[in-house]
C-alpha distance (Angstrom), angle and dihedral (degrees) to the residues before:
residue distance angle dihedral
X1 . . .
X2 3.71 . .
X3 4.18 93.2 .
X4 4.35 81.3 88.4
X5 4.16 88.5 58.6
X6 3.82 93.7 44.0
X7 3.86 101.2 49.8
X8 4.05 114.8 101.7
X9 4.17 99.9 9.7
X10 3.61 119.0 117.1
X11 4.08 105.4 -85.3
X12 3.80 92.3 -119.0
X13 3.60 84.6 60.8
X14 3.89 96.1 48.0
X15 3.78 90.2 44.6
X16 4.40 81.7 58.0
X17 3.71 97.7 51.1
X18 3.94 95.5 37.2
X19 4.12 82.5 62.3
X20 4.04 92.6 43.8
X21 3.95 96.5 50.1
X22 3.65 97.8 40.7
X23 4.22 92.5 46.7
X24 3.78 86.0 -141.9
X25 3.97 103.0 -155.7
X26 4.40 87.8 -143.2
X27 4.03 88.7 72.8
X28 4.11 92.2 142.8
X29 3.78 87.3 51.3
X30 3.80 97.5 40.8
X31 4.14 90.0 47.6
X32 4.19 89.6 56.3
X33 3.87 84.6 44.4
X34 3.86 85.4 48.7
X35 3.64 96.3 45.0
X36 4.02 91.4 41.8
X37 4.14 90.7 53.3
X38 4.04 86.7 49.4
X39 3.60 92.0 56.3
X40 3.34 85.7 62.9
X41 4.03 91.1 51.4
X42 3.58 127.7 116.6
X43 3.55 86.8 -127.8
X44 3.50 97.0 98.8
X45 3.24 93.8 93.4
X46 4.24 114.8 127.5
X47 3.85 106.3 -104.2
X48 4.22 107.7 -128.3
X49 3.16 111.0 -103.6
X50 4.14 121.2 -108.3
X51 3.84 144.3 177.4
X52 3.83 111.8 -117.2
X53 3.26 116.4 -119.9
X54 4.21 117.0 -138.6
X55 3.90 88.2 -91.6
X56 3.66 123.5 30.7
X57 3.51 116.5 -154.1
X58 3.91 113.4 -138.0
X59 3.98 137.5 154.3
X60 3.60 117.9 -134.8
X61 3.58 124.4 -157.6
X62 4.10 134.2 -171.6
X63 3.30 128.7 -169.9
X64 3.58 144.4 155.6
X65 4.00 88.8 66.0
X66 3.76 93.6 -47.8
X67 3.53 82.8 108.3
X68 3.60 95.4 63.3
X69 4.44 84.4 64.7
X70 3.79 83.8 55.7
X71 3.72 104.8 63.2
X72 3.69 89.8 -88.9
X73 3.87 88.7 -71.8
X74 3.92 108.0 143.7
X75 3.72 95.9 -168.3
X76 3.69 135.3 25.5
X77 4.25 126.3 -168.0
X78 3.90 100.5 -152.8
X79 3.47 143.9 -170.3
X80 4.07 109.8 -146.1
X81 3.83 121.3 -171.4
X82 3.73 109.0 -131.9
X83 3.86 134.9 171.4
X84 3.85 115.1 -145.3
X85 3.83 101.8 -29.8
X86 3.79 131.9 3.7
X87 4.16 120.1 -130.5
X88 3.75 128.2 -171.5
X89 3.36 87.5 -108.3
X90 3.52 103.4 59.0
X91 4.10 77.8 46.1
X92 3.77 99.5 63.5
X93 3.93 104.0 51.8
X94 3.45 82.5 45.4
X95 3.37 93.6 51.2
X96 3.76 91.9 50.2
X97 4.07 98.4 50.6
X98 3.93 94.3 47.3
X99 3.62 108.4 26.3
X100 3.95 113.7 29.9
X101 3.64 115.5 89.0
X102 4.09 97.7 -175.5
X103 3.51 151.4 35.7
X104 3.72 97.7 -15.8
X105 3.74 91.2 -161.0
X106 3.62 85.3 71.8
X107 3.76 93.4 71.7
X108 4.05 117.2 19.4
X109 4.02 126.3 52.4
X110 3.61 111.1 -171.8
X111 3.77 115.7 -39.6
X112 4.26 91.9 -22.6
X113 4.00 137.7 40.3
X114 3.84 122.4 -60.2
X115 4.08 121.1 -97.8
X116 3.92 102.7 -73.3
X117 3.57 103.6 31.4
X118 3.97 107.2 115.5
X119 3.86 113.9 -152.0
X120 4.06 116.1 -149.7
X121 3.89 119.3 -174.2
X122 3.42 101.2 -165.0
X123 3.67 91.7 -17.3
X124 3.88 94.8 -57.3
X125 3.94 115.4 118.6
X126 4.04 104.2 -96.6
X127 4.19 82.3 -129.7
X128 3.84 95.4 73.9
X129 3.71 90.9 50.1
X130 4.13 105.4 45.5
X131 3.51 101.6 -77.0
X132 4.29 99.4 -134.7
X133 3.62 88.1 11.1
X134 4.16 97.4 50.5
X135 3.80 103.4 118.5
X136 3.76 115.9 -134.5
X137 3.72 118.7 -139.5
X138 3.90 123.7 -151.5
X139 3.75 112.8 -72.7
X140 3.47 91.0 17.2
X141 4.49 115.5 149.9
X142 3.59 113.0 -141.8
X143 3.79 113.9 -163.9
X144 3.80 118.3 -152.4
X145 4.21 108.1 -168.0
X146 3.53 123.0 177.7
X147 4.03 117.5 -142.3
X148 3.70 87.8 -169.2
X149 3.63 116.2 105.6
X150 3.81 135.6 149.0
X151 4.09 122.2 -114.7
């Protein structure tokens, strides 16, 4: 049933959503496996560099139940005000004052994401491009997937 979703995305991605609809108990494991095929990832590539405009236009996804702390809202088209350049951690607070519905514990630690949560920018692990400091670019998707899962 899910081979029809999975055909034609990038194989990082389908390794991602493989994880998230089969809950798979090993989630620490799987996310260094994750992170270790990434590396690997044409990705890497440095992003060119822009001016932000006043409002950034993004989408946001969750899955992996994040959703669920979102008003069950899967994706999200946004308009983010910036100042010169936009980073993934101005993103995330953000994030958490105009988008999350519930328990906001359940997503942020501190200034970034709790343990477990995988970032993509345009389906590249937010580690090879600076993590907080990885500077979105207008039209950009960030991906927010949560590893964490009851069993």
């Amino acid at each position: 049933a899910i081979q029809p979703v999975l055909r034609g995305l990038n194989p990082t991605v389908t390794i991602i959503k493989r994880y998230v609809a089969y809950h798979n108990n090993r989630a620490s494991l799987l996310a260094t496996s994750i992170r270790q095929d990434l590396r690997q990832s044409p990705c890497n590539d440095p992003p060119t560099k822009r001016v932000c405009p006043i409002l950034m236009k993004l989408k946001i996804e969750f899955s992996g139940g994040l959703e669920l702390l979102f008003g069950n809202q899967k994706e999200y088209a946004v308009d983010v005000p910036c100042n010169e350049q936009l980073t993934v951690g101005q993103l995330i607070p953000w994030t958490r004052d105009e988008l999350l519905k519930d328990r906001p514990e359940l997503f942020v630690k501190g200034d970034s994401v709790r343990p477990g949560i995988l970032v993509l920018i345009n389906d590249c692990d937010w580690e090879l491009s600076g993590t907080l400091d990885a500077e979105l670019q207008e039209g950009d998707t960030v991906l927010f997937i949560s590893t964490l899962h009851g069993g």
